[in-house]
C-alpha positions as YAML, in Angstrom:
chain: A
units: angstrom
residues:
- id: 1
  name: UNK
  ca: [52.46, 186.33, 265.71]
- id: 2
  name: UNK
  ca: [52.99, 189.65, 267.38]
- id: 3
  name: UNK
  ca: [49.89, 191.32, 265.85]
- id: 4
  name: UNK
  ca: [47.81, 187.92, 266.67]
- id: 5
  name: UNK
  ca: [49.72, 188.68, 270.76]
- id: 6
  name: UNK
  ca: [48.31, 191.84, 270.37]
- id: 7
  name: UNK
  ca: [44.60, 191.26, 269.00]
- id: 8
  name: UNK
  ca: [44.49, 189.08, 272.04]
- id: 9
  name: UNK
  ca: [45.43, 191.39, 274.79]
- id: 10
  name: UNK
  ca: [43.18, 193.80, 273.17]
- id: 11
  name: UNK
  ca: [40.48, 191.51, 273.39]
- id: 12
  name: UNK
  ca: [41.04, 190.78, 276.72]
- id: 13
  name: UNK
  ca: [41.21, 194.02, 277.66]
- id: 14
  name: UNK
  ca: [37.65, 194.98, 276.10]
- id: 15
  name: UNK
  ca: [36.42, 191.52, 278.28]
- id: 16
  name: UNK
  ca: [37.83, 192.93, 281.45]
- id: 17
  name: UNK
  ca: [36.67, 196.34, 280.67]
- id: 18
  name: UNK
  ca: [32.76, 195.03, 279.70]
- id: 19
  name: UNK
  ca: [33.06, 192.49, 282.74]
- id: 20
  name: UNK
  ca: [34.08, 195.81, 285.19]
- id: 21
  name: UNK
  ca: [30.95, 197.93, 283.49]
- id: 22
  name: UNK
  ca: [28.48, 195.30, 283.23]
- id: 23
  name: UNK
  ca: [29.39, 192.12, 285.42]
- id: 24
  name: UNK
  ca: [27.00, 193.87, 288.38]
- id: 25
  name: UNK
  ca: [23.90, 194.65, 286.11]
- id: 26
  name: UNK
  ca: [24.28, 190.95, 284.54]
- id: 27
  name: UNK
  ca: [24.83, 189.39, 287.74]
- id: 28
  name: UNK
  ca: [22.03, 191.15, 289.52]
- id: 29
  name: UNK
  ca: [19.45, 189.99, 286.43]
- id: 30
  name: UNK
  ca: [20.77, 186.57, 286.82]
- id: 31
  name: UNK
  ca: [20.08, 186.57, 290.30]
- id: 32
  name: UNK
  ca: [16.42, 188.10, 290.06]
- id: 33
  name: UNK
  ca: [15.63, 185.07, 287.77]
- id: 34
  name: UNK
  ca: [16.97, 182.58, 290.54]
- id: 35
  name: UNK
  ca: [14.52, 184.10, 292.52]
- id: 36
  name: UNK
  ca: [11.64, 184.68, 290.64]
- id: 37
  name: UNK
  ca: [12.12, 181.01, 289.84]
- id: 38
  name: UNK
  ca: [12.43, 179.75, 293.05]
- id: 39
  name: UNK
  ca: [9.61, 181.79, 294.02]
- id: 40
  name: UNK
  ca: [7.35, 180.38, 291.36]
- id: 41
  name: UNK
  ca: [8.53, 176.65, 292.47]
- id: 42
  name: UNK
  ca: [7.59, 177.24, 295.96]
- id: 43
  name: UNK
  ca: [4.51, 179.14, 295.15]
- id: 44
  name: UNK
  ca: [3.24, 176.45, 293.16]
- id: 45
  name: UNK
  ca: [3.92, 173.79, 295.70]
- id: 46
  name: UNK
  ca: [2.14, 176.19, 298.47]
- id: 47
  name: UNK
  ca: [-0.89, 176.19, 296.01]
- id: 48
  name: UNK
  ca: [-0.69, 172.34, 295.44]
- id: 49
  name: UNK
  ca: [-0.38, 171.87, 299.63]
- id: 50
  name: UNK
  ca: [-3.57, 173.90, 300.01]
- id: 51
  name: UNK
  ca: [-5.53, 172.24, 297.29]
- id: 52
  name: UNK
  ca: [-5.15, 168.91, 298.86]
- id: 53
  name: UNK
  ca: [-6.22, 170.46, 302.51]
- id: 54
  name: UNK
  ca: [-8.93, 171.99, 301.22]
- id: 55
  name: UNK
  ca: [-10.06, 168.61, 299.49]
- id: 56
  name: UNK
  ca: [-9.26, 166.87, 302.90]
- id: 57
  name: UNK
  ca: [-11.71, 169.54, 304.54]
- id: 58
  name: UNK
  ca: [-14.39, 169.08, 302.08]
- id: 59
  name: UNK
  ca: [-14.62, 165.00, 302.19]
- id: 60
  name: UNK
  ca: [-14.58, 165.51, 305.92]
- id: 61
  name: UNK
  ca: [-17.99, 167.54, 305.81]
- id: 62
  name: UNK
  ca: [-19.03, 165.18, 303.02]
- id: 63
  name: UNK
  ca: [-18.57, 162.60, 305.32]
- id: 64
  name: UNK
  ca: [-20.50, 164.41, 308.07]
- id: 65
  name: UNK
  ca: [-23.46, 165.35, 306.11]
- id: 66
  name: UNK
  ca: [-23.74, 161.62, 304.68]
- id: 67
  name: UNK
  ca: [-24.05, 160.83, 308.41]
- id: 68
  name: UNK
  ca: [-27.07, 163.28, 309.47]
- id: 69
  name: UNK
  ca: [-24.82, 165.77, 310.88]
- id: 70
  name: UNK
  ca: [-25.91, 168.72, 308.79]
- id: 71
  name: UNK
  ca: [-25.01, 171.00, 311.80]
- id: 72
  name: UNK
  ca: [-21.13, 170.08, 311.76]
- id: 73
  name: UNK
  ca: [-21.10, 169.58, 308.29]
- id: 74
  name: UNK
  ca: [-22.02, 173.12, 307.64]
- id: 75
  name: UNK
  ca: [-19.64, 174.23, 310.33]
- id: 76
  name: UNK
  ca: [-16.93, 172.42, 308.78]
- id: 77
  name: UNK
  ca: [-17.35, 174.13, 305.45]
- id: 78
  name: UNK
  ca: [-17.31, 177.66, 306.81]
- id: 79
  name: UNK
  ca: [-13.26, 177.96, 306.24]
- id: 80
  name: UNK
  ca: [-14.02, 176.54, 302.74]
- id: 81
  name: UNK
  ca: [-16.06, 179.37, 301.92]
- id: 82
  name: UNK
  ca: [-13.40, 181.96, 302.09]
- id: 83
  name: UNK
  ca: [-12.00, 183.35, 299.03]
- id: 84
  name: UNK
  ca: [-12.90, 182.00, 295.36]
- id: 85
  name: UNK
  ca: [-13.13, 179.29, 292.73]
- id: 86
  name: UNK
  ca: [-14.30, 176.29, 292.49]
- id: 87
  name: UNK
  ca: [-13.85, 174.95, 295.85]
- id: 88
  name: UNK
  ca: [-15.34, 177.82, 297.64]
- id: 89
  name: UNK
  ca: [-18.18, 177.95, 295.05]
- id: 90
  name: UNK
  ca: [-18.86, 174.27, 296.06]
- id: 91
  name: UNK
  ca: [-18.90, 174.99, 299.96]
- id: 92
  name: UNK
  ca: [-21.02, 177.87, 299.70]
- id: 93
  name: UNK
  ca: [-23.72, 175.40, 297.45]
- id: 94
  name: UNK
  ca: [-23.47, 172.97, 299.48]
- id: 95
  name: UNK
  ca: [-24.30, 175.32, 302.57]
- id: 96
  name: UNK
  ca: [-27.31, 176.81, 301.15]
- id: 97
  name: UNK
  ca: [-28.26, 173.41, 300.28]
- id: 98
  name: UNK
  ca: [-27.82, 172.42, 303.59]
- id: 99
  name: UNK
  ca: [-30.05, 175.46, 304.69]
- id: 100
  name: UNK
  ca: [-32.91, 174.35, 302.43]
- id: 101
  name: UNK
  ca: [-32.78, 170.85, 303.93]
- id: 102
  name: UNK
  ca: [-32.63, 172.27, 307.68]
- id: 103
  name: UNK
  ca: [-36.25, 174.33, 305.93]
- id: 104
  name: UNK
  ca: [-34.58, 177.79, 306.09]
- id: 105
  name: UNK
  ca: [-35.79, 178.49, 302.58]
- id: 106
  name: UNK
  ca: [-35.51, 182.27, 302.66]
- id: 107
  name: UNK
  ca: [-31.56, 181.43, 303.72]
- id: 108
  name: UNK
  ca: [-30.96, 178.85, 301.11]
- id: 109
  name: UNK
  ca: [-32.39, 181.23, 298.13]
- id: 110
  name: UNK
  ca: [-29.84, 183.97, 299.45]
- id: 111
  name: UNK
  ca: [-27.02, 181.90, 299.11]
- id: 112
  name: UNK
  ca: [-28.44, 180.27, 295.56]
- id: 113
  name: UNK
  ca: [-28.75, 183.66, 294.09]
- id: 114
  name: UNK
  ca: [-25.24, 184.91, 295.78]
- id: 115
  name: UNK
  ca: [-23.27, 181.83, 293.60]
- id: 116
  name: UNK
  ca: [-25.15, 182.56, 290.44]
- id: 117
  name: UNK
  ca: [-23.73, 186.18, 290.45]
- id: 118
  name: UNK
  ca: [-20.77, 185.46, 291.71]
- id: 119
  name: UNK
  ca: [-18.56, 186.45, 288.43]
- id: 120
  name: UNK
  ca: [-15.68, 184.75, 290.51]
- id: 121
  name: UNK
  ca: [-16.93, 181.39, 290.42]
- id: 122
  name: UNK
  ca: [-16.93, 178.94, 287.29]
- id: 123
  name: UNK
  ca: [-20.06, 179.13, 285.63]
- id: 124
  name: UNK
  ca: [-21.09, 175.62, 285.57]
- id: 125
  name: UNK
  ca: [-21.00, 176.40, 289.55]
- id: 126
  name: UNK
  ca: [-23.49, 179.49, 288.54]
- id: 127
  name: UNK
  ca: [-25.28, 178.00, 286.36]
- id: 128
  name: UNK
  ca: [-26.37, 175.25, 288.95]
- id: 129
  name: UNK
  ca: [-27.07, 177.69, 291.54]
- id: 130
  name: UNK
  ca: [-29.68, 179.56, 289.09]
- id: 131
  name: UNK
  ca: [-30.98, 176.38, 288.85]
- id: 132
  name: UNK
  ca: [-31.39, 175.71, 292.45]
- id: 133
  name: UNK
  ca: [-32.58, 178.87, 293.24]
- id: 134
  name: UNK
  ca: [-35.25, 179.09, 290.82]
- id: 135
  name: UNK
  ca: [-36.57, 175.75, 291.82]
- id: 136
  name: UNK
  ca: [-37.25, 176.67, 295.56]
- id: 137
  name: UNK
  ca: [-39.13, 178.94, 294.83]
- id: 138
  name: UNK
  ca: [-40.52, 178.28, 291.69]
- id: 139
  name: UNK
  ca: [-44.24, 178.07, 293.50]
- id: 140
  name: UNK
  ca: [-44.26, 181.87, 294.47]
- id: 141
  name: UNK
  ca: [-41.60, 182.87, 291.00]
- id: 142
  name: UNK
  ca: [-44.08, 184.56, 288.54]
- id: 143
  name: UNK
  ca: [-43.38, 181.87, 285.10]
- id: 144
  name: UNK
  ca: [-42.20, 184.82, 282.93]
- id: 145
  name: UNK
  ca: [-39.35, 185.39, 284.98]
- id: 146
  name: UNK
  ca: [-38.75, 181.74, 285.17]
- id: 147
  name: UNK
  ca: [-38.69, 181.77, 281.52]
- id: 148
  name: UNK
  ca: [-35.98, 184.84, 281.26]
- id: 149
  name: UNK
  ca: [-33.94, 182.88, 284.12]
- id: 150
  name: UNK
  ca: [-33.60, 179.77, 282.80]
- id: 151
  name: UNK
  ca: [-34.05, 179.80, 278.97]
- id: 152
  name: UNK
  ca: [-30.25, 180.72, 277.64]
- id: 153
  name: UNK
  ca: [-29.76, 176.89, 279.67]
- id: 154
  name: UNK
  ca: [-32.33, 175.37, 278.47]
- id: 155
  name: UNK
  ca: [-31.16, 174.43, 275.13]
- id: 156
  name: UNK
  ca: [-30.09, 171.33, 273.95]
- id: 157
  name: UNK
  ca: [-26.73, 170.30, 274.54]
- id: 158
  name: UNK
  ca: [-26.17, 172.32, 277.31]
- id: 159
  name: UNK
  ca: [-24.89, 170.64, 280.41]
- id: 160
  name: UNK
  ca: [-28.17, 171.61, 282.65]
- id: 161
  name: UNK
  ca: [-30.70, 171.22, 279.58]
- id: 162
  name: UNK
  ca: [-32.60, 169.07, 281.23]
- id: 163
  name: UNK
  ca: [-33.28, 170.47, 284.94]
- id: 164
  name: UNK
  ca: [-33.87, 173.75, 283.09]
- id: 165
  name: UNK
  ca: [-35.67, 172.68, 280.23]
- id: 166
  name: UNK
  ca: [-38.37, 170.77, 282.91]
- id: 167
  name: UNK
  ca: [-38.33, 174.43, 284.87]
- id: 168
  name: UNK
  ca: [-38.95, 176.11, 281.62]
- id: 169
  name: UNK
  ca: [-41.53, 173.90, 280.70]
- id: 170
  name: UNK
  ca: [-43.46, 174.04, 283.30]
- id: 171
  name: UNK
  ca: [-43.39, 178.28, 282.94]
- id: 172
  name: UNK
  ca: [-44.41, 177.71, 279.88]
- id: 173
  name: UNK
  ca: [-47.83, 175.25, 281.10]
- id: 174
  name: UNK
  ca: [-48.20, 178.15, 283.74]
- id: 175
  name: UNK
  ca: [-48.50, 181.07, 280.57]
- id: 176
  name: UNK
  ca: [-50.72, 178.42, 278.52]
- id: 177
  name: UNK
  ca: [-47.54, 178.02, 276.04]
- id: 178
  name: UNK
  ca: [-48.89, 174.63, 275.52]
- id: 179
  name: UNK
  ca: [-46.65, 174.94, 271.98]
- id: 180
  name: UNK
  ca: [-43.59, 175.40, 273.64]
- id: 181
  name: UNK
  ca: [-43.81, 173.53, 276.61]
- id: 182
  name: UNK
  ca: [-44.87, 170.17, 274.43]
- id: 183
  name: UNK
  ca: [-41.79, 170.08, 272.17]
- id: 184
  name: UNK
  ca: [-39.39, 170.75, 274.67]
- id: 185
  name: UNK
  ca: [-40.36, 168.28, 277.52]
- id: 186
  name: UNK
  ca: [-40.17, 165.71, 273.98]
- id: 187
  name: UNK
  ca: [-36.70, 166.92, 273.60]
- id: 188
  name: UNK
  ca: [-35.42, 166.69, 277.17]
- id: 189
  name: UNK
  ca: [-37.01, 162.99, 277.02]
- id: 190
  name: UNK
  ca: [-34.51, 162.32, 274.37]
- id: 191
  name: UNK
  ca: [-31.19, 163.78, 275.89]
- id: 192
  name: UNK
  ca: [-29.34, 160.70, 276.75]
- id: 193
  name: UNK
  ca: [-27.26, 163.12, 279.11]
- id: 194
  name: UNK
  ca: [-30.54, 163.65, 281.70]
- id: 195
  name: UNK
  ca: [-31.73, 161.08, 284.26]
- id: 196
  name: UNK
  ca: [-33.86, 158.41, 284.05]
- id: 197
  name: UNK
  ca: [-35.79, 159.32, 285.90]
- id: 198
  name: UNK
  ca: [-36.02, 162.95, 284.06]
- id: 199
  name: UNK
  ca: [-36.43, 161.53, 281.09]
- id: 200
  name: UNK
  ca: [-39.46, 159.55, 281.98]
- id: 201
  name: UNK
  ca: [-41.01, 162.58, 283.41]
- id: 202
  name: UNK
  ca: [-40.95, 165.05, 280.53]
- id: 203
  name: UNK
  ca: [-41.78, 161.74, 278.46]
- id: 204
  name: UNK
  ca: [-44.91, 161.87, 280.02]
- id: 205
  name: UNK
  ca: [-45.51, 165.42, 280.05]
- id: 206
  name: UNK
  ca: [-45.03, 165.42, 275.85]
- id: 207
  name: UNK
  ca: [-47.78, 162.79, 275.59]
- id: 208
  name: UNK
  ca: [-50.13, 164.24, 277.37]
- id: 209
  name: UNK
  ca: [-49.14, 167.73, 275.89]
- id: 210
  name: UNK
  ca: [-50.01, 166.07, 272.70]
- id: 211
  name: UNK
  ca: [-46.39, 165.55, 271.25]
- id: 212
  name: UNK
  ca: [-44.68, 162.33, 270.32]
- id: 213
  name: UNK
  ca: [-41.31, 162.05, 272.35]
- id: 214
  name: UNK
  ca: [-40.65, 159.36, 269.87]
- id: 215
  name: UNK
  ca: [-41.85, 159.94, 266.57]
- id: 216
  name: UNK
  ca: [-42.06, 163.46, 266.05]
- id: 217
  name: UNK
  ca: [-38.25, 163.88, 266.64]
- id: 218
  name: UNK
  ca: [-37.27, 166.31, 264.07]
- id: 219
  name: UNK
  ca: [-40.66, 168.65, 264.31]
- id: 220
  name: UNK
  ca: [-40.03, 168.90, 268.12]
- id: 221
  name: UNK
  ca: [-36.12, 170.01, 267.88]
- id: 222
  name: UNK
  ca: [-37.18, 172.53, 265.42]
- id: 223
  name: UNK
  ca: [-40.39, 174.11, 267.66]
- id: 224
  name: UNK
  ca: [-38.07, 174.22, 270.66]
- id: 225
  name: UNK
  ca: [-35.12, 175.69, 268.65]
- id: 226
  name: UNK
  ca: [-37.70, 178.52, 267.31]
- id: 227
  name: UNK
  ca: [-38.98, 179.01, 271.04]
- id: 228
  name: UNK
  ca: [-35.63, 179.28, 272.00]
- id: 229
  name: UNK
  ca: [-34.77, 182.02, 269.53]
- id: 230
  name: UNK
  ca: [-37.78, 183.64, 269.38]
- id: 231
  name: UNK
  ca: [-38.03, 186.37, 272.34]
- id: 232
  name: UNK
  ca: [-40.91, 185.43, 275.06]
- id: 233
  name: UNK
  ca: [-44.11, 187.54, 274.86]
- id: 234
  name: UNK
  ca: [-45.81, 187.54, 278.41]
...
């Protein structure tokens, strides 16, 4: 019993002693990770808070572009614009749409071509502004450069196939690619994923083209997938 009385003070001892040299250290870590965890809770809350506003913002210039107001619309969306992301990406689309409606064309491509190299903003955002921007001025755009724009999304099963593919195709009709441009207005008549309305027009395009949106399903997909592999002589 005395040796166990003895283990124990010595024990205690060592406790006090490792409590006296490290009790600061220990209590200062557990206190950074308080913090650093009450900081992330309250960032995260900020972040949520400033999503919703945002949102709030947006529907409010929705709601004043719906109406005719493209003026305050476009106002309201200047404090949207700021910074990056999705939301900002959207503002800054919707502005330069807003600015090809208003017929400031010159404005509208600017701020088209600004999103799609933005390396900030999600590419599906990009993507769309390529898109847009190659399509005002697709008239004036020589068709090769159309072609080298637009061709990595105009590939089936990719979200804009078919608003690029009809781009593409007609780039193709303007180098006399009559063999490219056939098969892939067939295909983009048979993504279920494109407008009607879409659909219907590259439908018509194949026929008169010469190509069989219908029946020549499987010689189409494998024309467009060599075009689209194949690199683009001009």
């Amino acid at each position: 019993m005395f040796l166990r009385e003895v283990d124990e003070a010595l024990r205690q001892d060592q406790m006090l002693g490792a409590m006296k040299r490290y009790g600061l250290l220990v209590g200062a870590l557990v206190t950074l990770l308080l913090l650093g965890l009450g900081g992330y809770l309250w960032w995260g809350n900020h972040r949520d808070a400033q999503s919703a506003e945002r949102s709030e913002k947006f529907t409010i210039a929705l709601d004043q572009i719906e109406a005719g107001n493209l003026a305050g619309g476009a106002t309201a969306l200047v404090p949207l614009t700021e910074g990056s992301g999705g939301s900002a990406a959207a503002a800054k689309l919707m502005q330069a749409s807003i600015a090809l409606e208003q017929g400031r064309q010159a404005e509208a491509i600017k701020g088209f071509a600004a999103i799609a190299a933005d390396s900030s903003a999600p590419q599906p955002f990009r993507d769309l502004a390529a898109i847009r921007e190659v399509a005002t001025q697709f008239d004036t755009m020589p068709p090769q450069q159309v072609v080298d724009r637009l061709k990595p999304l105009a590939v089936p099963g990719n979200p804009w196939f078919g608003s690029a593919g009809e781009l593409v195709g007609m780039a193709y009709l303007k180098l006399g690619k009559n063999q490219l441009a056939g098969p892939l207005f067939a295909a983009i008549s048979r993504d279920k994923t494109a407008p009607d309305s879409l659909r219907s027009r590259a439908r018509q395009m194949a026929g008169l083209l010469g190509v069989d949106a219908i029946d020549d399903v499987a010689k189409a997909a494998g024309i467009v997938a060599e075009g689209s592999a194949a690199p683009t002589q001009p």
